[in-house]
N, C-alpha and C positions, 0 to 999 in steps of 0.2 A: 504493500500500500504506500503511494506516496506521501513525502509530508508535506501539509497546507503551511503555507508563509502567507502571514495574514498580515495587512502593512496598510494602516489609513491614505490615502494618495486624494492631495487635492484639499478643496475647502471644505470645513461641515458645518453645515447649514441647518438654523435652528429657529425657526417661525413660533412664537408664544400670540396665542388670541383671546382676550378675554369675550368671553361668550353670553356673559351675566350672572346675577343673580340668582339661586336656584334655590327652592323649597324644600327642607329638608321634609321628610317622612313623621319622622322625630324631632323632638326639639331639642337645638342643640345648645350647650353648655356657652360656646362661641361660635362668631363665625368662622367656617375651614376652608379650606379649597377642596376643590374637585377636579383634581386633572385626567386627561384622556391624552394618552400619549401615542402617537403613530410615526415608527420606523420603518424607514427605506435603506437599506441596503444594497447599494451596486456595486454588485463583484465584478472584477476584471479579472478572468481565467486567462492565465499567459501560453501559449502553445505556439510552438515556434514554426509547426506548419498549418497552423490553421490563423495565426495574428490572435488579437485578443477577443475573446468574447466575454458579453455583457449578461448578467443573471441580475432581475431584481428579485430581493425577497425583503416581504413586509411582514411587518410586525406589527398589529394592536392590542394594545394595553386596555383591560377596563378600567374604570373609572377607578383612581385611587384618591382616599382621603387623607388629608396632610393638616398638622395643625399650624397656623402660624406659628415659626420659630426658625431665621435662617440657617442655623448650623443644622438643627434637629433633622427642618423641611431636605434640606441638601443629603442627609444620611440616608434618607428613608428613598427621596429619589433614586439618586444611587444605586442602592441595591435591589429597587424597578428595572432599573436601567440594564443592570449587570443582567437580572434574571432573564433579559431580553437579549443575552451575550451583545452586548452594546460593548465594546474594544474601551476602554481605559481611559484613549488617547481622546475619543469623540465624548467620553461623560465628561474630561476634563474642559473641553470646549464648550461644552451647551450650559454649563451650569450658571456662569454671568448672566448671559440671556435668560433663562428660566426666572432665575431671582428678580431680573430685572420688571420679567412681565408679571411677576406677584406685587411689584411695587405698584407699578400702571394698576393692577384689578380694584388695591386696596382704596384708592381714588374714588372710585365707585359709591362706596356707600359706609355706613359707621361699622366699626369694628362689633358692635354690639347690637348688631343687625339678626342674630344669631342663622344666619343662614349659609351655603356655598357659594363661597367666589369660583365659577366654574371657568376653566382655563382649559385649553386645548394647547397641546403642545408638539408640532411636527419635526420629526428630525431625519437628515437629509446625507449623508453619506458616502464614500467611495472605499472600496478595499481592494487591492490583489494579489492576485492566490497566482505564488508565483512557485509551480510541480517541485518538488526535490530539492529545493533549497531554503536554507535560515539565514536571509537578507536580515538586514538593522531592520529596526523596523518593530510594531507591535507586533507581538505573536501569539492569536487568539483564536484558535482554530473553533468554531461555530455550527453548531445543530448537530456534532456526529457525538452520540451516545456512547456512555463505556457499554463493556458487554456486560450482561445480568450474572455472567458467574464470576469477573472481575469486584465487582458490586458489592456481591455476596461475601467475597474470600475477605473485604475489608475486617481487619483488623481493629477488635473494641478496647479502650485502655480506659485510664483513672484522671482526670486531670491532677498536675500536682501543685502542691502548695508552692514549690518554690518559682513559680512561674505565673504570669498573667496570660490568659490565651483569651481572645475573642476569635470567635465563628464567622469568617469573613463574609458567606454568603448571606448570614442575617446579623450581620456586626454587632451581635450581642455576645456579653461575657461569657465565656465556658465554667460553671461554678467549678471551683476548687473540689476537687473529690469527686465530681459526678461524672458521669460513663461519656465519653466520647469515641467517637470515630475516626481511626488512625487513616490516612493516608499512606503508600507507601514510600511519597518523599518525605514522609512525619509530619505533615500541618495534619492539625488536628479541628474537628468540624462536629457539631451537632448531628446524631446519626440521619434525625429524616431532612435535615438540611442538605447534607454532601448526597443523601441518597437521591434527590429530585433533581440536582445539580446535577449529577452525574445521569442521570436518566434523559436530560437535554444536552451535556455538553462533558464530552470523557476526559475533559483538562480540570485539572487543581486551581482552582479561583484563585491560591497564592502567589503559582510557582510556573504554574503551564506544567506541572507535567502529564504526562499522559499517559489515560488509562488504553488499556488495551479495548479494541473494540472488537464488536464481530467480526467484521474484516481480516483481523489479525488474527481467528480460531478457528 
């Protein structure tokens, strides 16, 4: 199997639309956002006798709720973004923008409106996959699954005290003591976290390494 080289190329392009006002169900403590995220993705496959070809693949998000809070709002993005294998290089880019159009929404109306500031948020992309080689470059190979008996063979430990770990895919603390999920390069991960992560994408959220996939068995 060849290896994917995954390499952002180009500008990415990040369009925030505040959409209005929207009625919660429920009544809410404050007002939150509601965003709707939609990624595009255009690959450039490099093949030296065919030139390059073009694959779009789209991604939509449902409606996620966020509370006002820049840093908090930005973490929780984030790791929307990741679970969309959105490359590193492009959440470090959209995130100014993003912020920016939460500032435009709050404009709108009083903070104590207790409703959804609903926000659309389009993101805009270029990658390529260039066969057999590790160019510089992000390297984030996207949609190919480990295999379900690599999955299984992971390896369960103890968190220990002498260490702090957070769970990258849901960047919450690993409590000291309680059961984790080894990886085989050692990061260590909430078991049904790394298990959905790996059920979308056979790379290590920390590290790139890579799980064995069907392909490979």
């Amino acid at each position: 199997m060849a290896t994917e080289n995954w390499q952002v190329v180009g500008d990415v392009h990040c369009k925030t639309e505040y959409l209005g006002l929207v009625q919660p169900e429920k009544e809410l403590p404050n007002t939150k956002f509601l965003m709707d995220f939609k990624v595009k993705m255009r690959r450039l496959r490099s093949d030296d006798m065919e030139g390059d070809e073009e694959i779009i693949e789209e991604r939509n998000l449902r409606s996620v709720e966020l509370e006002y809070n820049p840093q908090s709002m930005w973490v929780s993005i984030s790791k929307e973004l990741q679970d969309l294998q959105v490359p590193s290089q492009v959440r470090t880019a959209v995130e100014d923008p993003i912020l920016k159009g939460t500032i435009e929404a709050r404009r709108d109306s009083s903070y104590y409106a207790r409703k959804y500031w609903h926000m659309e948020v389009e993101i805009d992309f270029c990658v390529r996959d260039d066969y057999g080689s590790f160019g510089t470059g992000d390297y984030e190979p996207r949609f190919v699954p480990a295999s379900k008996l690599s999955i299984e063979k992971l390896e369960k430990t103890r968190a220990e005290v002498s260490s702090t770990t957070v769970c990258t895919v849901c960047m919450e603390e690993i409590m000291v003591g309680s059961e984790a999920t080894c990886m085989p390069c050692s990061h260590l991960y909430h078991q049904d976290c790394i298990v959905e992560w790996l059920q979308k994408s056979g790379v290590c959220p920390s590290c790139k390494f890579r799980m064995p996939t069907d392909d490979d068995e």
